[in-house]
N, C-alpha and C positions, 0 to 999 in steps of 0.2 A: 438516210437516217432521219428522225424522225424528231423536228422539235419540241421543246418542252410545252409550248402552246397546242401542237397538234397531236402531242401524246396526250395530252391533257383533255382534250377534245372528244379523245377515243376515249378514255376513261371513263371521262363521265358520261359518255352515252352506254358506254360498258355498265354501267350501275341501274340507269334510267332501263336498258333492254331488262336485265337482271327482275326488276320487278312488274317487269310482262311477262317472264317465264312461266310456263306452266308446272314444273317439280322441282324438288326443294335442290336435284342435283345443280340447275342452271341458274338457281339462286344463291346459291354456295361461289359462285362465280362474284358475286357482288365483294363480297369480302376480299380478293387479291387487288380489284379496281380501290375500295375504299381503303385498303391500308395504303395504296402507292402515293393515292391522291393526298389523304388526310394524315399517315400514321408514319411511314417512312424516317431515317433517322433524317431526308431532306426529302418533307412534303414535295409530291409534284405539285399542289397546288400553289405554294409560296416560288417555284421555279417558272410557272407559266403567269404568275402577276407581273410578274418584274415592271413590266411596260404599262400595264392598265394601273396597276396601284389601288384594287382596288380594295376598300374594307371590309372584311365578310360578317357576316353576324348568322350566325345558328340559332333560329327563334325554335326555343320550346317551351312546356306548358309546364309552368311552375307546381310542381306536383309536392312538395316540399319533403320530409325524410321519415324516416325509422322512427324518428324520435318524438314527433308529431304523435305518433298512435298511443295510445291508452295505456294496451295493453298489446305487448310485444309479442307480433308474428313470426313464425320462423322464418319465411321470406318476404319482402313487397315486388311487385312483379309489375314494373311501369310499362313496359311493350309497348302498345299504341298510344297508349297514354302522353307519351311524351311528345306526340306526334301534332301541332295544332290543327293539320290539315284533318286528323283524324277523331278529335276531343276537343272540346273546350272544357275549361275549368274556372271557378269562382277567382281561383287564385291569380291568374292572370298569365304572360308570357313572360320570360326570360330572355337578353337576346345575349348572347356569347359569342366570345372569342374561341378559336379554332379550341388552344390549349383546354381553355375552360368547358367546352364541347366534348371534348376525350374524355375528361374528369366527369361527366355527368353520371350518377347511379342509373342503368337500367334495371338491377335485380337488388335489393339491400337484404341482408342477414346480418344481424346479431353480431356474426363472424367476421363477414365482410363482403365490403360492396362488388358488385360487378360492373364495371363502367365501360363505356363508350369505346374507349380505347381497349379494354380487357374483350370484350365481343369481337370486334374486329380481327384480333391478332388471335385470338384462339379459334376462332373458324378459317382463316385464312393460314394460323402457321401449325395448326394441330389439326383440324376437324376434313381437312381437304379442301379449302379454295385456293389456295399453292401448294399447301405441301401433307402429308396427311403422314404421323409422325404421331405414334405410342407412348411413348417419353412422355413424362408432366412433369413439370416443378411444383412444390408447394403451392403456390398459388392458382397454378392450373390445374391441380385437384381440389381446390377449394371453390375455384370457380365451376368448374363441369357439378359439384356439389350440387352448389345453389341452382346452375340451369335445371339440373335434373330434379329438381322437388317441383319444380312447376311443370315439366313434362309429363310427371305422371299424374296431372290432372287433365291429361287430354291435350294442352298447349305444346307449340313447338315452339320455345321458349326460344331456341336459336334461329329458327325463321322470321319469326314474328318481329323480332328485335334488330336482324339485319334489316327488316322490310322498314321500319319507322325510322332505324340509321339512313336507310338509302333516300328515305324520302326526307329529310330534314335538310340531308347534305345535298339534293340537288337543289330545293330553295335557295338555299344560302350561296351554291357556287351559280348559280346560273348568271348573273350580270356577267365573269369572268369568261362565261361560253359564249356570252353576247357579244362582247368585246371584242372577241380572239374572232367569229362567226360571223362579218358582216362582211358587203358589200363596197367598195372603196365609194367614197364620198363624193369622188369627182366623175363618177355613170354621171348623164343625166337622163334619167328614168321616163318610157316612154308606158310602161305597167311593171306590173309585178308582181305573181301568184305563186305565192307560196302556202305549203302546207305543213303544218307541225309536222307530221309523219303519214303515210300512206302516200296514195298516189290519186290522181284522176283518171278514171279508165273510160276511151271509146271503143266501144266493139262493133265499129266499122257500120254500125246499122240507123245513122238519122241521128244517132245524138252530137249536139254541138254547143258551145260557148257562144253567145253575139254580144256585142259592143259597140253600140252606136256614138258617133264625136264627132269631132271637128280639131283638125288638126294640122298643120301643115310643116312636113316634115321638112329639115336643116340641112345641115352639110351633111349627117350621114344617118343609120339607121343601123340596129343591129338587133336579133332575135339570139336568144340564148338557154335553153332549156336543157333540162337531164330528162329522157324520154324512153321508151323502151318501144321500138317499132315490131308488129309481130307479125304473123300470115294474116294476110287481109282479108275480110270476110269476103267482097264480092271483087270482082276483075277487074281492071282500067286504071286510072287515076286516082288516089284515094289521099286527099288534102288534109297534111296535119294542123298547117294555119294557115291565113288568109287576109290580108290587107287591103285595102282601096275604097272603091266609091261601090254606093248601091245599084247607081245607074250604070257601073260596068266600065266608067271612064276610065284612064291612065292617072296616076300610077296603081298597078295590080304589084303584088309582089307575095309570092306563095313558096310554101316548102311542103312537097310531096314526096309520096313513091309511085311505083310504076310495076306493069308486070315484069318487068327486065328485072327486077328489084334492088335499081337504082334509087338513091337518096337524092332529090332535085330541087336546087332554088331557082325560081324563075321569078323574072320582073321584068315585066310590060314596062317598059320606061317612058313609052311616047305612045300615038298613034302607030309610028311603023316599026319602031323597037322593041326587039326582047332580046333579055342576055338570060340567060339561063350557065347554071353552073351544075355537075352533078359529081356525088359520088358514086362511081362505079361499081357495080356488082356489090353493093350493099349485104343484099339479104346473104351474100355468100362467105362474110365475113363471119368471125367470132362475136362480132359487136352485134350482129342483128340479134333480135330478143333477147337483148339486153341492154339495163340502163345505161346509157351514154350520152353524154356533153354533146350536143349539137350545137354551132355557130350559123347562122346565115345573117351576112353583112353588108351591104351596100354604101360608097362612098359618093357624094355628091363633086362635083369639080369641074374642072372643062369637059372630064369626059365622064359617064357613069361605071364608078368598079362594083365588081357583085364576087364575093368570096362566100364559099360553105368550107365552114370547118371540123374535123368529128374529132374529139377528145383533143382539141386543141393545135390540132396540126391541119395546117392549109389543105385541104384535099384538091379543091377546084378555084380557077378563078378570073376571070374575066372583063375585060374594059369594052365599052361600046361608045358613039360618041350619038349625042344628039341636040337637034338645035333647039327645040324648045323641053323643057323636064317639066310635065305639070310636078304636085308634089301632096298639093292638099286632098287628104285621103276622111273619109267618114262611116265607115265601118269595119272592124276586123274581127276574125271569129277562129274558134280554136275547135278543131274535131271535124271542117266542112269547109267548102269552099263560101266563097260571100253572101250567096242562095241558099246555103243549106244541103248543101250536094256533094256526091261525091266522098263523104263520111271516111275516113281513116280508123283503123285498128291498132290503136296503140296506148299507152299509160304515161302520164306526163306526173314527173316526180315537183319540178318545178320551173318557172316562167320567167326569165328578164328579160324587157325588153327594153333595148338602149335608146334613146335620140339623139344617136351618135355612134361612129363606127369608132371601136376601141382599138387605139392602138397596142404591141404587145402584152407592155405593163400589166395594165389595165384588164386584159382578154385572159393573162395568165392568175392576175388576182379573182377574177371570176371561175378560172377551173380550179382553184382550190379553194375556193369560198364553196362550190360545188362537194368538193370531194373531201373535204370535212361537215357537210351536213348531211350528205347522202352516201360516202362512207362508196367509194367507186369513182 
């Protein structure tokens, strides 16, 4: 079951997909996410603050009323208007509370206003984005009224108006998605690439990330990415990342695949040492070509441990001992090995990497920091 933070989560990314849709059917969807969030007789959004506390404010573009004009229109039709990302105005912004936010006119008549809260709950509990339902009350023929005068000037008065709702309400909730969406404070971060949305794709032919530094890794070390490994474009070893020295010296430490179409971390520990860890029969899983939480971890101690993990569970794991552990490492490189070789096929959703092996806590607060922003 699914908490009010992580319902919360999906929601509003439910809204944010909503206006990437391409037909008005998949945008009709926005209105059941924004009633749960904002309209409900108990907002999910006041049920997922609890803990953040945080203040929301709804900025829109003071477009003032009906009553303002000369000489009285049959409708005023704010749409994008209201929207500041979309308009500016002489007038200035507005910032509001959630209440005051539902209360805002999108369409005014003589008759009466259409608000915020009236859009929402008639596309969502009449028009089909939960329920699609013949029935009207007075006021919801009074309101399909007023949308319908600005439709038939070519407008889609209920598109257009969910589109500037959806974009007002992700401004306003977004710190709330910040909040609930992060990384625990106690990583301590050896990088970290992340992408608003998409992915980084290598198609196994010479492209690669490099990173040149100076660095000398601790007691532990830990790679953690959501990845999607595919059929490799050419045969052998094909490195999806890459640690160590230019000059080839120890410590190496790499996460590949193979023809076997195993999933392999390996790390040159010493001059005479390697521990390698592998998950078995990879490509033969459900998980191959497709995105998935990869762990490769190494623990520093009397002896060196080396663990790969996929979607959060131990797959492999290995202790080796050695007398001396060099440690300081000056280049790593993402899509290649440290030369540039050996190119890997696959799409990297996003990248942590730890200076430090995570214990449970810590490794389980990272797969759903994971699987609330990549939704897998």
């Amino acid at each position: 079951m699914l908490s009010a933070e992580q319902l919360f989560v999906r929601r509003y990314d439910e809204v944010k997909s909503g206006l990437q849709a391409r037909d008005d059917f998949d945008r009709l969807k926005m209105a059941a996410a924004l009633r749960q969030l904002l309209v409900d007789e108990q907002p999910l959004v006041h049920a997922a603050n609890r803990s953040a506390r945080i203040k929301f404010q709804f900025t829109v573009n003071d477009l003032g009323s009906i009553a303002d004009v000369p000489v009285t229109p049959d409708v005023i039709f704010h749409g994008h208007g209201l929207d500041p990302t979309a308009l500016h105005t002489d007038r200035g912004l507005r910032h509001l509370k959630l209440d005051q936010f539902l209360s805002v006119p999108v369409l005014e008549s003589p008759q009466r206003n259409v608000t915020v809260r009236d859009i929402i709950k008639f596309v969502a509990n009449k028009a089909g984005g939960v329920h699609f339902d013949l029935s009207r009350s007075d006021d919801d023929i009074e309101a399909e009224r007023v949308l319908q005068i600005v439709s038939r000037v070519g407008v889609n008065s209920v598109a257009v108006s969910l589109e500037a709702i959806a974009r007002i309400t992700l401004v306003a909730l977004l710190p709330l998605r910040q909040a609930i969406v992060k990384l625990p404070s106690e990583i301590q971060l050896f990088a970290h690439c992340a992408l608003e949305s998409g992915t980084i794709e290598f198609a196994g032919l010479g492209q690669f990330l490099e990173t040149n530094l100076t660095h000398e890794l601790k007691q532990g070390w830990g790679w953690h990415g959501v990845l999607r490994v595919m059929p490799q474009a050419e045969p052998g070893e094909r490195v999806l990342y890459e640690l160590g020295n230019s000059d080839g010296s120890p410590p190496r430490i790499t996460l590949l695949t193979d023809d076997s179409g195993d999933l392999l971390g390996r790390v040159q520990v010493d001059g005479e040492t390697t521990s390698e860890v592998r998950a078995k029969g990879f490509r033969g899983t459900v998980l191959f070509d497709r995105f998935t939480y990869v762990a490769f971890e190494i623990a520093y101690g009397g002896d060196v441990e080396t663990r790969l993990l996929v979607n959060n569970r131990l797959t492999a794991f290995e202790r080796v001992t050695s007398k001396a552990t060099p440690k300081s490492v000056s280049r790593h490189t993402i899509g290649a090995d440290l030369f540039g070789k050996r190119s890997a096929t696959f799409q990297l959703s996003e990248l942590v990497i730890a200076d430090m092996m995570l214990d449970d806590r810590l490794r389980t607060a990272v797969a759903e920091y994971f699987w609330l922003q990549w939704h897998g």
